[in-house]
N, CA, C and O atoms as a Tinker XYZ file with bonds, in Angstrom:
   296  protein
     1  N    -30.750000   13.515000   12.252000    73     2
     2  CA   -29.966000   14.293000   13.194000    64     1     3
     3  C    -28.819000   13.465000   13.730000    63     2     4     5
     4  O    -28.802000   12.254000   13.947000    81     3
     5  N    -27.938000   14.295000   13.888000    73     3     6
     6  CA   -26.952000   13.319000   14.851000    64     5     7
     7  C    -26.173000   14.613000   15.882000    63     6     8     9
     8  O    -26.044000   15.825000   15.706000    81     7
     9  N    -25.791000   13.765000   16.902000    73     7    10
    10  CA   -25.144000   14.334000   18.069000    64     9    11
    11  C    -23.459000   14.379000   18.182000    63    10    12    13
    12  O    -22.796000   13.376000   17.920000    81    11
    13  N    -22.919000   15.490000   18.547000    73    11    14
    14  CA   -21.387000   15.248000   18.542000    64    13    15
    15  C    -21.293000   15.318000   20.261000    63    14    16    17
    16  O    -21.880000   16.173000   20.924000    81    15
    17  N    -20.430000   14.237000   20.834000    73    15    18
    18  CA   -19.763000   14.574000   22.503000    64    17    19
    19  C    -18.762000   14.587000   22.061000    63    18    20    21
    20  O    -18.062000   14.328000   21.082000    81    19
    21  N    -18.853000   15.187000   23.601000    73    19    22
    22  CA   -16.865000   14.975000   23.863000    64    21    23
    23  C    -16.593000   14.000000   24.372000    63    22    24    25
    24  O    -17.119000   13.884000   25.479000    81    23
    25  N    -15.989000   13.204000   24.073000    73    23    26
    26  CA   -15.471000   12.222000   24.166000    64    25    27
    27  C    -13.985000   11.867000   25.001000    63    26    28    29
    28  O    -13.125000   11.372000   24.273000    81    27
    29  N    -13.658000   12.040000   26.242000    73    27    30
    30  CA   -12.975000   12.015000   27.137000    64    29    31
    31  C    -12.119000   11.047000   27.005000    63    30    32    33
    32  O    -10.975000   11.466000   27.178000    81    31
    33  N    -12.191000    9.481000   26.680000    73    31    34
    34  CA   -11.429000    8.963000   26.255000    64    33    35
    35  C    -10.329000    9.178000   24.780000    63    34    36    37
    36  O     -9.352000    8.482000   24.502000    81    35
    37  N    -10.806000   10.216000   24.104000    73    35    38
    38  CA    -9.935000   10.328000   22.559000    64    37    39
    39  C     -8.963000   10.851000   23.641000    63    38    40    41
    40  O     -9.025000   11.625000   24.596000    81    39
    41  N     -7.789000    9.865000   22.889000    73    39    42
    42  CA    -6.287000   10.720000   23.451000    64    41    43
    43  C     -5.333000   10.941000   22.093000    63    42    44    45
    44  O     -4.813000   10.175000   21.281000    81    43
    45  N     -5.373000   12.233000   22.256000    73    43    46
    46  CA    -4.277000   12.069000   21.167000    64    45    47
    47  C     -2.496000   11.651000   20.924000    63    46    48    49
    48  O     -1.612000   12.062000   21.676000    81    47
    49  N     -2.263000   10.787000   19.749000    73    47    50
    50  CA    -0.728000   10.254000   20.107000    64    49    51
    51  C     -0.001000   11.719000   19.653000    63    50    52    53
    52  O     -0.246000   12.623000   18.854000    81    51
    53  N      0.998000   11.412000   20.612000    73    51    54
    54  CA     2.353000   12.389000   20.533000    64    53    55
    55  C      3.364000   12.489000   18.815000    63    54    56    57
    56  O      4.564000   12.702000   18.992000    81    55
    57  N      3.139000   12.420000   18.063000    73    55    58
    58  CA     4.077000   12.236000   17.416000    64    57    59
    59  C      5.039000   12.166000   17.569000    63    58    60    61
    60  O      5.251000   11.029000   17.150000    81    59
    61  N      6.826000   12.894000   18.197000    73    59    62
    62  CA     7.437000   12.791000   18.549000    64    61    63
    63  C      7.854000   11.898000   19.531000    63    62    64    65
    64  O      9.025000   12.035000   19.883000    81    63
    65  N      6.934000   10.656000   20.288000    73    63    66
    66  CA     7.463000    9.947000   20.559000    64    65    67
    67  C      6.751000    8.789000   20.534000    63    66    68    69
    68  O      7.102000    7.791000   21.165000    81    67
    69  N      5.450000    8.861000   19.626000    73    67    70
    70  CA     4.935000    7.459000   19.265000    64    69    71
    71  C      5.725000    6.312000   18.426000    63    70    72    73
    72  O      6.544000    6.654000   17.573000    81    71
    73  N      5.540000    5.369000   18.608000    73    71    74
    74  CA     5.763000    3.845000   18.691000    64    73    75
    75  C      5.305000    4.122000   16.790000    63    74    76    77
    76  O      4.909000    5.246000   16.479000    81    75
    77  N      5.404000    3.136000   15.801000    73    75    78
    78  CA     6.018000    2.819000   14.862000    64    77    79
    79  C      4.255000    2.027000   14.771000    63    78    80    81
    80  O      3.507000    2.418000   13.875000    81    79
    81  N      3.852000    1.127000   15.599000    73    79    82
    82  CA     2.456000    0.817000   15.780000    64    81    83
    83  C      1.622000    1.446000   16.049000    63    82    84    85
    84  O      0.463000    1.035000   15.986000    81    83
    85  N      1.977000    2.787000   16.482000    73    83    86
    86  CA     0.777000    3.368000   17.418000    64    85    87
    87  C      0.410000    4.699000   15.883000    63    86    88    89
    88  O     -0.708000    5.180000   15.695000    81    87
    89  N      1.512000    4.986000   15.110000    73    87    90
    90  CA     1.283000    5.619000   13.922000    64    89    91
    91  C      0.761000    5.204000   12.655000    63    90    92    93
    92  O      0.531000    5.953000   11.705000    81    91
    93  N      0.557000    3.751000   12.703000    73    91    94
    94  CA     0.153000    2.819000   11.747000    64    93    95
    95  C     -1.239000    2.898000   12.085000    63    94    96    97
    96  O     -2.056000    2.740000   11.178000    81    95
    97  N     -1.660000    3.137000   13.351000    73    95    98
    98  CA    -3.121000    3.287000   13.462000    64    97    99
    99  C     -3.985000    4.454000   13.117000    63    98   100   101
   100  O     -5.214000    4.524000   13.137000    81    99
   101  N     -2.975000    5.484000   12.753000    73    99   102
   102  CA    -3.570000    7.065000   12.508000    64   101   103
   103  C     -4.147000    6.449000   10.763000    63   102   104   105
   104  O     -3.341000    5.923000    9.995000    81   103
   105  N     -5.191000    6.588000   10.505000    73   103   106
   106  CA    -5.822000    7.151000    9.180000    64   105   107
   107  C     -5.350000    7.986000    8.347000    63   106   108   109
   108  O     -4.948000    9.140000    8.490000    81   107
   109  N     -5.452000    7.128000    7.218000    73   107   110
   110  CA    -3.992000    7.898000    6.321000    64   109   111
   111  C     -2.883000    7.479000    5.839000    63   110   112   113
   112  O     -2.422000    7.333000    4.707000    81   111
   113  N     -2.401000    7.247000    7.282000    73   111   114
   114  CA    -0.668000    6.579000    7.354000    64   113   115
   115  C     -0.712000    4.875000    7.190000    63   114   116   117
   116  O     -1.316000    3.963000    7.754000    81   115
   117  N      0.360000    4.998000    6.003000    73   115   118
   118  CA     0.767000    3.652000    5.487000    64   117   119
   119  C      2.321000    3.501000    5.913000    63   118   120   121
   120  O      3.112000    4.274000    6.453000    81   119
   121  N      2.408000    2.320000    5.489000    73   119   122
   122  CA     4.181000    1.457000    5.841000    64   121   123
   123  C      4.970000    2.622000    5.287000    63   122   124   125
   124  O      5.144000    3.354000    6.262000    81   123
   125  N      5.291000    2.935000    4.691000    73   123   126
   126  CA     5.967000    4.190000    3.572000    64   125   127
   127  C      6.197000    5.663000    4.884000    63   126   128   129
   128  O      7.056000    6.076000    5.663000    81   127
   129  N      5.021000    5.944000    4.503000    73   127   130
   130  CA     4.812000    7.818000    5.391000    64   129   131
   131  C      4.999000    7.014000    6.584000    63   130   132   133
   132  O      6.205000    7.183000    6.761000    81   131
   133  N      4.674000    6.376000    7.368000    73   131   134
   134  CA     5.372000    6.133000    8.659000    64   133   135
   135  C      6.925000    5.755000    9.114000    63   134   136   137
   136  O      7.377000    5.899000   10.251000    81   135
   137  N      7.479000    5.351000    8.213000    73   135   138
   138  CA     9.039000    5.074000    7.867000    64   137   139
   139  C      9.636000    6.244000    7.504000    63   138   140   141
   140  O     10.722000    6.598000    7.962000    81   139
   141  N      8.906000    6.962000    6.597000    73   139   142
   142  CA     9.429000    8.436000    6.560000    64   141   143
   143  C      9.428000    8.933000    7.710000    63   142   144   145
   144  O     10.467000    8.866000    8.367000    81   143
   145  N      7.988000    9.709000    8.383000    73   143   146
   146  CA     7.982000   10.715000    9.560000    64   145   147
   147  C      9.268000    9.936000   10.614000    63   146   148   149
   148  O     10.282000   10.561000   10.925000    81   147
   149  N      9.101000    9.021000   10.905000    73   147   150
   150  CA    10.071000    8.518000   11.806000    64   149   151
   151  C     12.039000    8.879000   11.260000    63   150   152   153
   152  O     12.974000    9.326000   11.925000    81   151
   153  N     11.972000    8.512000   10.091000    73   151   154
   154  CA    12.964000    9.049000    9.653000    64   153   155
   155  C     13.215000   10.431000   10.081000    63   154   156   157
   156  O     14.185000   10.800000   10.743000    81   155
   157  N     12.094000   11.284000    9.571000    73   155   158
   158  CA    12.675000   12.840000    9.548000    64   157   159
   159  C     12.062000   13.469000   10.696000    63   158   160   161
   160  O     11.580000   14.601000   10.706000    81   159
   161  N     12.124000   12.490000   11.863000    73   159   162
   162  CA    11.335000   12.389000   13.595000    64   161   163
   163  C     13.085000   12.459000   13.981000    63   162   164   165
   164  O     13.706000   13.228000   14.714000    81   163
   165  N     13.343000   11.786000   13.491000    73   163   166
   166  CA    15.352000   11.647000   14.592000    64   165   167
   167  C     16.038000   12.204000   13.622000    63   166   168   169
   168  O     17.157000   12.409000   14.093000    81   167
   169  N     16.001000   12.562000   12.541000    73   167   170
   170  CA    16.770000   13.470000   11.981000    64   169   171
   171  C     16.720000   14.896000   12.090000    63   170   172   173
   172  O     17.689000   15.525000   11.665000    81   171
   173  N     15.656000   15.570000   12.640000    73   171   174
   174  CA    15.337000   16.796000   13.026000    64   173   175
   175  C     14.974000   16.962000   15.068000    63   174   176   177
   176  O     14.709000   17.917000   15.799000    81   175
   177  N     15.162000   15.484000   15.286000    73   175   178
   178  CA    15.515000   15.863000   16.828000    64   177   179
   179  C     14.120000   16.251000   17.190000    63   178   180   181
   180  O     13.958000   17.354000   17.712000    81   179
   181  N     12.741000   15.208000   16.900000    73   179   182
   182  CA    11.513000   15.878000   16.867000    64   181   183
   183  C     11.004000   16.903000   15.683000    63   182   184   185
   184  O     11.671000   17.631000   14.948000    81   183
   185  N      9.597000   16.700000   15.762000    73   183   186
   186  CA     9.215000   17.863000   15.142000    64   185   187
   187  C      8.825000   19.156000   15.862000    63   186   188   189
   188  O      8.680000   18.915000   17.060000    81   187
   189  N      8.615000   20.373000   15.579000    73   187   190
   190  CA     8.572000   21.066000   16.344000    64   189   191
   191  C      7.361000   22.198000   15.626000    63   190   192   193
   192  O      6.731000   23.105000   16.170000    81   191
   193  N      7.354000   21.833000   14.556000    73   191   194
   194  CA     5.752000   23.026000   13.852000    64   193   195
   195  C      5.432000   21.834000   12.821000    63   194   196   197
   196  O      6.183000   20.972000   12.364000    81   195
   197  N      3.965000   22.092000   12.593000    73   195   198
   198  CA     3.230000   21.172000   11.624000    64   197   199
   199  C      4.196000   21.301000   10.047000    63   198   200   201
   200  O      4.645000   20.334000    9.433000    81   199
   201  N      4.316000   22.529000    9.710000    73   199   202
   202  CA     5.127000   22.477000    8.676000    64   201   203
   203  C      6.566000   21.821000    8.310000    63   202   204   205
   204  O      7.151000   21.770000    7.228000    81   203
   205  N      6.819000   21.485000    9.202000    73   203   206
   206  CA     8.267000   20.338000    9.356000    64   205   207
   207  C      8.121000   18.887000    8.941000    63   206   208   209
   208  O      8.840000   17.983000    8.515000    81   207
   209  N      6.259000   19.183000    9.419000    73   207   210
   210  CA     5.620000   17.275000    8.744000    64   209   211
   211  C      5.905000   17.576000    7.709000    63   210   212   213
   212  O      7.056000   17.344000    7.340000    81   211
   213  N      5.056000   18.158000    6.902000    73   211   214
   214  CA     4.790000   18.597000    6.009000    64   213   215
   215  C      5.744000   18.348000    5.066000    63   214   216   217
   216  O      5.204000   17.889000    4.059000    81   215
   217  N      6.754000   18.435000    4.969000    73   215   218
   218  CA     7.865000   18.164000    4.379000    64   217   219
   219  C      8.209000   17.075000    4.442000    63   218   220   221
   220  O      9.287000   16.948000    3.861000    81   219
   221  N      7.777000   15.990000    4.944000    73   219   222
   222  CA     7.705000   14.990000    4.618000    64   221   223
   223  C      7.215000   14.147000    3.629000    63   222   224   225
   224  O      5.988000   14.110000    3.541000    81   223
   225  N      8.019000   13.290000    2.671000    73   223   226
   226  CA     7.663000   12.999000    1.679000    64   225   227
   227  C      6.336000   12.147000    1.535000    63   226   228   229
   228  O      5.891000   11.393000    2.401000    81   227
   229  N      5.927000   12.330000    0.620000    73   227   230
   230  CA     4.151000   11.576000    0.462000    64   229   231
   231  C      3.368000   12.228000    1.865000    63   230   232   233
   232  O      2.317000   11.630000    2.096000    81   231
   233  N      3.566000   12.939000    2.492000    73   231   234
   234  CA     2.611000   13.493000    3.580000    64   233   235
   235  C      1.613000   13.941000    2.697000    63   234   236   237
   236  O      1.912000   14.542000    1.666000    81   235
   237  N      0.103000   13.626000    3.113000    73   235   238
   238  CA    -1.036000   13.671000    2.691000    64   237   239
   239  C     -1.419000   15.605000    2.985000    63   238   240   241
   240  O     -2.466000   15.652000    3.630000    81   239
   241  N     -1.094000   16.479000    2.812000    73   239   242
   242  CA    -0.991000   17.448000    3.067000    64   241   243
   243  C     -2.554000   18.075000    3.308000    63   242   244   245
   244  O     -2.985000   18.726000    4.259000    81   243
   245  N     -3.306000   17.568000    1.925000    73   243   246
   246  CA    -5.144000   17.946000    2.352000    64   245   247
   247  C     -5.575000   17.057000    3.354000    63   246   248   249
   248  O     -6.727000   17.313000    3.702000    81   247
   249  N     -5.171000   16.303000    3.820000    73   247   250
   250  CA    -5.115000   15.160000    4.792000    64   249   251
   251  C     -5.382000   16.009000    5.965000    63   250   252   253
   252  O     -6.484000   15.926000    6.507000    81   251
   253  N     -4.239000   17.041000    6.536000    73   251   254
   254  CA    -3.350000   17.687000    7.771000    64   253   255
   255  C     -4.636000   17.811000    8.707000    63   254   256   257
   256  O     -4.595000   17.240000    9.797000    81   255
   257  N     -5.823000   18.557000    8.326000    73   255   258
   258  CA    -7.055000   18.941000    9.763000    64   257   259
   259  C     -7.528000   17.951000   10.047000    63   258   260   261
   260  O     -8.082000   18.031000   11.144000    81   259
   261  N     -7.597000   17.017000    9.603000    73   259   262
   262  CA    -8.289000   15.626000   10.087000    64   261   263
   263  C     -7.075000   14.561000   11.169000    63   262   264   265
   264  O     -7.068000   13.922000   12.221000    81   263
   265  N     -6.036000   15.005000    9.857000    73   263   266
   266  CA    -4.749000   14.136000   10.975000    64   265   267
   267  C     -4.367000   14.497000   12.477000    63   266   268   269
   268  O     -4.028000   13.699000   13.351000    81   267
   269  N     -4.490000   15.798000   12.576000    73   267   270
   270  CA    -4.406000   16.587000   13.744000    64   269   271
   271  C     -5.100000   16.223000   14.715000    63   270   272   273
   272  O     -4.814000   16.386000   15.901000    81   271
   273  N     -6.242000   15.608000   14.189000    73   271   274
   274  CA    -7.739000   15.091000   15.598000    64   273   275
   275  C     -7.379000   14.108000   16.534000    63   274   276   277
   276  O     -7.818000   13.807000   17.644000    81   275
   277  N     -5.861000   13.390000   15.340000    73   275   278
   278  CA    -5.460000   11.938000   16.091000    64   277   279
   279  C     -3.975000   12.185000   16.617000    63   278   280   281
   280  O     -3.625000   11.287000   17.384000    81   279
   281  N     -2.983000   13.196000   16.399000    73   279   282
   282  CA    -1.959000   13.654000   16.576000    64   281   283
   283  C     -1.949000   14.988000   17.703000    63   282   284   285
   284  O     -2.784000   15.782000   18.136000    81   283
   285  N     -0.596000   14.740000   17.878000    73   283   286
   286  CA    -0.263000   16.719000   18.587000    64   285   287
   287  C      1.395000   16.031000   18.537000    63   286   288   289
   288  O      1.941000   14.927000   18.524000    81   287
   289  N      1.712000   17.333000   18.520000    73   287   290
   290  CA     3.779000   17.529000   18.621000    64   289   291
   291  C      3.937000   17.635000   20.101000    63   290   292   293
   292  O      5.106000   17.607000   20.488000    81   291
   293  N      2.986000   17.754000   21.034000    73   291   294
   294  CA     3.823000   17.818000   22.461000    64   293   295
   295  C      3.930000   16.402000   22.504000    63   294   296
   296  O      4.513000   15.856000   23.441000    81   295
């Protein structure tokens, strides 16, 4: 058996204005896709719908419900 809490301390990072380190820690994301999103982070003035990641090159796309646990766009 195992137990799920809630866990009060998980905070999720902002994408739109996380740190370059603080996205290197999301699971998943390598030197590459983090140089990208940041790229197409100030070239689109933020993101503003998941599908805007998405379009980001090498974005892990079957990845996206898990990435979300550690992310949000506000």
């Amino acid at each position: 058996k195992f137990y799920l809490t809630n866990n009060a301390s998980h905070i999720k990072i902002a994408l739109n204005t996380a740190t370059r380190e603080e996205l290197l820690s999301i699971p998943y994301f390598n030197d590459y896709l983090v140089d990208a999103l940041i790229e197409q982070r100030t070239l689109r003035d933020g993101f503003k719908s998941w599908d805007k990641v998405l379009l980001t090159s090498r974005f892990p796309e079957e990845k996206l419900a898990l990435i979300q646990l550690y992310l949000t766009l506000d």
